[in-house]
N, C-alpha and C positions, 0 to 999 in steps of 0.2 A: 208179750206175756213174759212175766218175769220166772222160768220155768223152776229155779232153785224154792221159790217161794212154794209155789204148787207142789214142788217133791216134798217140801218138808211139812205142807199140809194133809198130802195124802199118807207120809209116814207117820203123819199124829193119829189117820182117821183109824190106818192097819194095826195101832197099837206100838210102832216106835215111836222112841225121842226123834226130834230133828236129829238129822245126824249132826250137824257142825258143833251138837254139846255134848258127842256121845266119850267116852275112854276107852281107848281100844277093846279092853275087856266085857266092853258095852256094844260093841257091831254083834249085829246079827250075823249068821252064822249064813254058808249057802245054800243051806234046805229050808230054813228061815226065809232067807229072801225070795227062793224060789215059790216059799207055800204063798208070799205076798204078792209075784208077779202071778201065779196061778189063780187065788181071787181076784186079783185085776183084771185081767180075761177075761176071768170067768163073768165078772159084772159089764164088762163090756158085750159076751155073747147074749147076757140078759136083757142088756137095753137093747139088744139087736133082735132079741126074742117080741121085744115090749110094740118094736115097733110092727115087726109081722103082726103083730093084734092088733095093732091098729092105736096102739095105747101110748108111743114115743114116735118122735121123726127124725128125720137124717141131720137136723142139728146136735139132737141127744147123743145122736153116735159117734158126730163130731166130739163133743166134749168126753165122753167116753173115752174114744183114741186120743184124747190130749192127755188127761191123767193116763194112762197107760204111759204114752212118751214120759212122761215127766218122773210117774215111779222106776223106770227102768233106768233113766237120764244114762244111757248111753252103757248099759249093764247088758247081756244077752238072759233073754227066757230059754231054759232047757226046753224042748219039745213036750215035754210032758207039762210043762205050765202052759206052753201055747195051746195047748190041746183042751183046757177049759174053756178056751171061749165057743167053740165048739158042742160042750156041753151046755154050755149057757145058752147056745142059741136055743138047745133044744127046749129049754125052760127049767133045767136043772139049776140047783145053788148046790155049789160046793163050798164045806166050810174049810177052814174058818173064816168066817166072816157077820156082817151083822146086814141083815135086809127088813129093811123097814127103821120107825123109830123106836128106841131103848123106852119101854112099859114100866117103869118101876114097881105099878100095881100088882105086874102080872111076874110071880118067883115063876116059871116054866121058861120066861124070856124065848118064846118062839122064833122072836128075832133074831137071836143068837144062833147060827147056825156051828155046833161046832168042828172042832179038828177031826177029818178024815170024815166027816158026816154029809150026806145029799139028802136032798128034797128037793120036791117039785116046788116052783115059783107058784103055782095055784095051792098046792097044801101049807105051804109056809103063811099064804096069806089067809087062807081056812084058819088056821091056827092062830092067826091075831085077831079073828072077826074083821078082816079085810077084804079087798078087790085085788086081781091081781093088777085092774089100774089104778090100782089108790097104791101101790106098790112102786109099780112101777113111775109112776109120778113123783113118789119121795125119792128112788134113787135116780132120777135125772132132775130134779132138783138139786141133790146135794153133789152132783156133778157141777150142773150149772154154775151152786156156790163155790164150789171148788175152784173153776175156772177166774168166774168172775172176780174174787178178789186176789188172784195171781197177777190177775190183767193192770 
């Protein structure tokens, strides 16, 4: 797996540029980076939540902890980001972040979880007239794609 490729798809998905075209005055800052390893966690305690429902399996969690490696690529999580995945198991989303797909129908964008904001993984997908396996299937999917064209 070509791990640079995956860092610079999962910094497209969190809202950076690649970095290799960023200008210095373009790097994200370290509470920036930390908010982005603290949703990565946190989406990884989700698919870890997904699969106690019986709704993901231990492949999902595989590809979950690849993007993790790959957004961190060798950076440390302060303890307070590691501590989202934690919440995530428990079926929390901490934003920011985006769970589920971008509705353009819907101005409320439920998906949109944002900064400093939580929800429940079952009320966020109450709020898009979802499941929270139809949920949880979009974000190990868009893991899988993640991985998959790294590879």
């Amino acid at each position: 797996m070509r791990m640079s490729c995956l860092t610079a798809m999962v910094g497209v998905a969190l809202g950076m540029a690649p970095v290799g075209r960023l200008q210095a005055q373009d790097l994200p800052s370290d509470e920036q980076l930390q908010r982005a390893f603290g949703a990565t966690y946190n989406r990884l305690g989700l698919v870890e939540y997904c699969v106690a429902k019986g709704f993901a399996n231990a492949g999902d969690v595989a590809n979950a902890r690849r993007i993790v490696a790959a957004t961190l690529s060798g950076m440390t999580a302060t303890p307070a980001a590691l501590a989202q995945q934690e919440v995530g198991r428990r079926g929390t989303i901490v934003g920011p972040q985006v769970i589920g797909l971008m509705n353009p129908a819907d101005p409320a964008h439920p998906e949109a979880v944002g900064e400093g904001q939580t929800v429940s993984l079952a009320e966020n997908a109450r709020a898009q007239k979802l499941s929270e396996r139809t949920l949880c299937k979009q974000m190990t999917e868009q893991a899988s794609a993640a991985v998959g064209a790294a590879e």
